[in-house]
N, C-alpha and C positions, 0 to 999 in steps of 0.2 A: 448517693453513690459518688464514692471518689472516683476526678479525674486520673487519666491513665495518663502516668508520667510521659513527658514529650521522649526520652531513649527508649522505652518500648514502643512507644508507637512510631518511630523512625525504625525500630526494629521491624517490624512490621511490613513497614512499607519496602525494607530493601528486601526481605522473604519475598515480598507479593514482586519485587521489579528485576527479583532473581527467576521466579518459574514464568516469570513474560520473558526473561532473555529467553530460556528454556525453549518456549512456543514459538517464537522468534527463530532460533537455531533449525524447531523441527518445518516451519515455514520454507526457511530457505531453500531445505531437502524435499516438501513439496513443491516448490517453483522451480527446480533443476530442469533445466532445459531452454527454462523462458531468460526475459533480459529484465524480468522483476529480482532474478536473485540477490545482484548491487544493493536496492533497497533493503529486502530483506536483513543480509549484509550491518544495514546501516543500521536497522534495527533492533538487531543484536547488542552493536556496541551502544546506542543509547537508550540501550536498558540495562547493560553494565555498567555503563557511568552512573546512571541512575543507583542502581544498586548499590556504586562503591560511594555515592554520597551519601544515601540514606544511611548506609552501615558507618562513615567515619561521622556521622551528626549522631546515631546511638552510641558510638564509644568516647565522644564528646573531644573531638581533633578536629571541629570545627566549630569551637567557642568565639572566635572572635568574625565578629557580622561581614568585616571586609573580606576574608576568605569563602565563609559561606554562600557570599554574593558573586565572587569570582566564580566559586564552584556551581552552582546554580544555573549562572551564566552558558558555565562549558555543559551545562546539561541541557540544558534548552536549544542552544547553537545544534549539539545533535539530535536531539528529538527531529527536528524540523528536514533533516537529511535525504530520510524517508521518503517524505511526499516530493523533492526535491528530483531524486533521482529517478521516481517514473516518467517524471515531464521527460525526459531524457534517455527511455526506454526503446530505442530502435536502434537497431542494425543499421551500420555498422560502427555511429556514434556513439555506443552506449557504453564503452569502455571509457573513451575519453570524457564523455559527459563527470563521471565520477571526480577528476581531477576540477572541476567545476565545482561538485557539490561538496568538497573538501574546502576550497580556498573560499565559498561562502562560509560553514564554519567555521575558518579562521579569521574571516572576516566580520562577523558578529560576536566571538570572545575577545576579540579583541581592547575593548574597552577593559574588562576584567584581567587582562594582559597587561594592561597600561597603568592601572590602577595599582595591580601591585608591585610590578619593574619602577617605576618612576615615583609614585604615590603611596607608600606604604600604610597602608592603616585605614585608606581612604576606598568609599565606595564605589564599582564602575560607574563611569558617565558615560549612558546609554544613551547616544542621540536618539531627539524624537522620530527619524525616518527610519532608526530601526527596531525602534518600540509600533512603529505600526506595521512595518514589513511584517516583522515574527508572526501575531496574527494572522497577518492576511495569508502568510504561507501556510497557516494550520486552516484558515477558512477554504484555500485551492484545493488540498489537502481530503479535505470533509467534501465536500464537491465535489470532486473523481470519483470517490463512492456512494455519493448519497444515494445513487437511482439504482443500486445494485442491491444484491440481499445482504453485502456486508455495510447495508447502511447502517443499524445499532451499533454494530460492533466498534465501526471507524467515528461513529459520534462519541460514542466512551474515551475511545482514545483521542477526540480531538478536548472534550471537554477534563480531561486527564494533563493536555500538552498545555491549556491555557490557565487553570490553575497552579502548577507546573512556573507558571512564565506570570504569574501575575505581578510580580513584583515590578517587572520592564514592560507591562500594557501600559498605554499610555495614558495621562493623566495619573496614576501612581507614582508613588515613589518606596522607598527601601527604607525610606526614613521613617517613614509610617506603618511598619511590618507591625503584625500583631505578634500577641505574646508567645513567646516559644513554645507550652501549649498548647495554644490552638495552630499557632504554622505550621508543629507536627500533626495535629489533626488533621490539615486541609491537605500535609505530603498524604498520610497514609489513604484518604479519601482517592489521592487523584492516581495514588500507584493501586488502589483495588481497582479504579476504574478501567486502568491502563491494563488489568491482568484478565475483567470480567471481559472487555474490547476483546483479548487475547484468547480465551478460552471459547467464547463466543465462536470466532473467524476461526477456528481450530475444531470447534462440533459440528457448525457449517460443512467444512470440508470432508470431515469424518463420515459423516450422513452422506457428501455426495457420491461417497466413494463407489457402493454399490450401485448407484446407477451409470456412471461411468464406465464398469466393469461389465454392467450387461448389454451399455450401449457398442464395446468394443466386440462381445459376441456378436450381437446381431451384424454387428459390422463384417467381421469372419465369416457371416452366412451369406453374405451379399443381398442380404432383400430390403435395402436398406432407401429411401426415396433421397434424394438430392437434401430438402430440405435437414432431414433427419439424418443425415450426414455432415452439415455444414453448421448445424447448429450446437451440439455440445461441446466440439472444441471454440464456440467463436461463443461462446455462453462463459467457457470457462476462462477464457482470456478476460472478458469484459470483467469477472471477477477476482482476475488475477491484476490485471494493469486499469482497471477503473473504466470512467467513462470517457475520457479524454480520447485517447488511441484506439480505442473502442469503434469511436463512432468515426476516427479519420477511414478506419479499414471499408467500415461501411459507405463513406463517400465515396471513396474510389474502388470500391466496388458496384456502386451503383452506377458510376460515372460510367464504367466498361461496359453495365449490364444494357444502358442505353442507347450506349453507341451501336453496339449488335443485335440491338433490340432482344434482349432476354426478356422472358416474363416473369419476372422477379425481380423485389428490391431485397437488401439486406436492410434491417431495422432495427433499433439497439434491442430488441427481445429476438430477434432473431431472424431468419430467411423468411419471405410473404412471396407465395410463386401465384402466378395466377394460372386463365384460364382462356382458351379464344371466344370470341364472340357466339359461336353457337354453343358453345357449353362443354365443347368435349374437352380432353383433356392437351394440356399445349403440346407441341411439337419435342421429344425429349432431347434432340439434337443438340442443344445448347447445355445440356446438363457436364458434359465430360471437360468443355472449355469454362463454364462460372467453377467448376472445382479447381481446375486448375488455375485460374486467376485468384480464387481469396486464398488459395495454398500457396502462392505465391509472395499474397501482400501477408501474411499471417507469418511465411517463413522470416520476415524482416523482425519479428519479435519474438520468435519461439524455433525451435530443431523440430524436426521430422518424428526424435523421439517423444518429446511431450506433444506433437498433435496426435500421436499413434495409443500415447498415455490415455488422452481425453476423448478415446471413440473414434476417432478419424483412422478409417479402415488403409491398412496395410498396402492393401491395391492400390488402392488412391495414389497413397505416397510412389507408389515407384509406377504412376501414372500407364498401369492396366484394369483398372476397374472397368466393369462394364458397364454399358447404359443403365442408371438406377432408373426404380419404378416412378412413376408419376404419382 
């Protein structure tokens, strides 16, 4: 069997890193609400960069290795934005964080900047402190969602971002690139991975939708218990912003639930309420002030309208719900 020339399968690869912008774009318009959308955002545009190198490598407008490496460079710089911008995902920072996760991109193409302004012809020189940063931001990256259900999906795309970047992992060099067949091999490899991440985190959601939808009825009917209120919008965050912010919402919600002695912890799977020592059922009194404290710490990263989106009953939000059931 003949190999498939490296311009088709660069072709290839900018198809699969065109309908990942695609899922990306309709990502963002799932996140609307939240302060994930910035990322989103970012993931758009580097997966059109993407796109627009795999497409100028199949029409062959980047023959020569010093641009290719420039351009590579600016692809990877954005890839890494992403995971960048959720660290940075609260109210009322989260604007300004952006101008942060920009001037790090400028600040890692910059070698590829220099190489071709001052050095013509010549390969970026990628210090070692940011041939190990890049990783380790695709390893923070994979770790904000490993414990989540978009764990396969964000492994594809981390094992997509570091193939992607192998040229500048460290101990490599560029010097030592393998043959233009197989590099187009290993792009279209790591942009199918980048697209199956992507369709993956996109059926995920698909699928949740209906439950969502009937959790927002039952929410309308008010017979809803504290925990089964509190849990599918603070479910859908964790899947939405990882586990990083995730589990801050639940320390300081815990930290409250102690101080006023609730009987309840929040736990990265979700609200655990207990019970008094004779068995009956707690006191519900504290239920109307724990909703209104993680509506609180929760309004720091999402609107009224996306908790209203994920199940979080209407009353709640405009703080007349009644005492839910035990």
């Amino acid at each position: 069997m003949l190999p498939l020339p490296p311009t088709l399968l660069s072709g290839v690869a900018c198809a699969a890193a065109c309908l990942s912008a695609l899922l990306a774009a309709w990502g963002t318009f799932c996140v609307r609400g939240s302060t994930a959308v910035p990322a989103a955002v970012w993931s758009v545009v580097a997966c059109l960069a993407l796109a627009a190198e795999m497409g100028a490598r199949a029409a062959g407008s980047l023959g020569d290795p010093a641009a290719a490496a420039a351009a590579r460079l600016g692809v990877v710089a954005l890839s890494l934005c992403p995971a960048l911008s959720l660290l940075g995902a609260k109210r009322p920072q989260h604007g300004v964080w952006q101008l942060i996760v920009g001037t790090l991109a400028v600040v890692l193409v910059m070698p590829a900047a220099s190489a071709l302004l001052m050095r013509p012809g010549s390969l970026p020189n990628v210090h070692l402190l940011e041939r190990c940063f890049m990783p380790l931001l695709v390893l923070v990256g994979w770790m904000n969602f490993a414990g989540t259900r978009r764990a396969v999906a964000v492994t594809g795309v981390a094992v997509a971002e570091l193939l992607l970047m192998r040229g500048f992992l460290p101990g490599l060099s560029l010097d030592g690139a393998p043959t233009a067949a197989t590099a187009a091999a290993i792009d279209a490899v790591a942009a199918g991975l980048l697209l199956g991440g992507a369709l993956l985190a996109a059926g995920q959601a698909l699928l949740g939708r209906p439950a969502r939808l009937h959790g927002s009825d039952a929410a309308t009917a008010g017979d809803l218990s504290v925990a089964a209120i509190i849990d599918p919008p603070f479910l859908a965050l964790r899947e939405t912003l990882g586990a990083a912010w995730t589990l801050r919402i639940a320390e300081r919600f815990d930290t409250v639930a102690a101080a006023h002695a609730w009987p309840c912890r929040l736990r990265f799977g979700g609200l655990e309420t207990g019970v008094d020592p004779l068995g009956s059922p707690a006191d519900p009194s504290w239920h109307r002030d724990a909703l209104r404290a993680l509506r609180a710490l929760m309004r720091r990263f999402v609107s009224d309208a996306w908790l209203a989106r994920h199940g979080w009953p209407t009353a709640v939000v405009d703080g007349q719900h009644a005492e839910p059931q035990a």
